[in-house]
N, C-alpha and C positions, 0 to 999 in steps of 0.2 A: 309378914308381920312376925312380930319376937313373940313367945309363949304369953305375954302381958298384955298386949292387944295394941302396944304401939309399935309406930314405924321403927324401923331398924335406922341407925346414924347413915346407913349407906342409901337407904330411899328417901333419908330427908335431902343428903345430898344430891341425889337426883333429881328429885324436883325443882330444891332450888336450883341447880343447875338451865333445868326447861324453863323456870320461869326466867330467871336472867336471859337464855336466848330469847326466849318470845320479848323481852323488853328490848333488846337491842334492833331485835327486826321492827319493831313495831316505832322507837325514836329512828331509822335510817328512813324508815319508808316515809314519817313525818317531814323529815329533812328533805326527801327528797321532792316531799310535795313542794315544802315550802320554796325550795329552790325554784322548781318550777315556774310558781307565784312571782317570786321576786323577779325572776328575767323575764318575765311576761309584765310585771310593772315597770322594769328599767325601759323593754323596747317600747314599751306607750309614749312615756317620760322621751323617747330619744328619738319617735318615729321620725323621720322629715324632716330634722331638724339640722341645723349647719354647725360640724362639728367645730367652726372656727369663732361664731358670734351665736352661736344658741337660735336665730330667728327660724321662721320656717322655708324649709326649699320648698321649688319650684321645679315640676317638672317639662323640659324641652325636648322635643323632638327633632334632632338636627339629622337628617338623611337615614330611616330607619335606626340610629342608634339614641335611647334615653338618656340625656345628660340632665344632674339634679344643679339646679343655680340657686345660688344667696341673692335676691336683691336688697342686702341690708350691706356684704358685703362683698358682691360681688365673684365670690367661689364659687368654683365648678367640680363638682363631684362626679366621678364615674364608680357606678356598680360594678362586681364581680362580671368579669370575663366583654363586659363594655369597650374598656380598653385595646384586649385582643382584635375584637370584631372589628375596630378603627383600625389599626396596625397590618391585616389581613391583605399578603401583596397585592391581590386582585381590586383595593378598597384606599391602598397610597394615593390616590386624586381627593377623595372623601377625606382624607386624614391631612390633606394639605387645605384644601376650604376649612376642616374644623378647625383645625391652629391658626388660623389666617381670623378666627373669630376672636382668639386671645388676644392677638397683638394690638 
């Protein structure tokens, strides 16, 4: 402190300085609550549902692999890596009944 008993212009800038960071941590960390929130409200909002008419899927079991069906409109959704598991050379007989259900 100066002979007068206030802060010097250099420790007011420091502080303000600390306070500005603590306010920036403090709005990111809000954000990123809130973000959290909100993708956690979209996936409720989008659970099961058929990206192509909104209604709710249906989960089927066709030979060990889950396939999600619409029966409003008839789509068929496959999950991450579902696909592969149909396509797996040893699984081409399995992958020829499942198309054999499209048609």
């Amino acid at each position: 402190m100066s002979e007068y008993g206030k802060p010097s212009r250099n420790e007011d800038e420091y502080f303000a300085r600390q306070d500005l960071e603590e306010k920036k941590k403090w709005a990111q960390e809000n954000a990123a609550k809130m973000a959290s929130g909100d993708r956690e409200k979209l996936k409720q909002a989008h659970w099961m549902k058929c990206p192509k008419c909104g209604s709710d899927l249906h989960s089927v079991d066709l030979h060990g692999v889950t396939v999600d069906t619409c029966p409003a409109c008839s789509g068929t959704w496959l999950d991450a890596g579902e696909l592969d598991h149909l396509l797996h050379p040893d699984r081409q007989d399995l992958f020829h009944r499942v198309m054999s259900v499209f048609r």
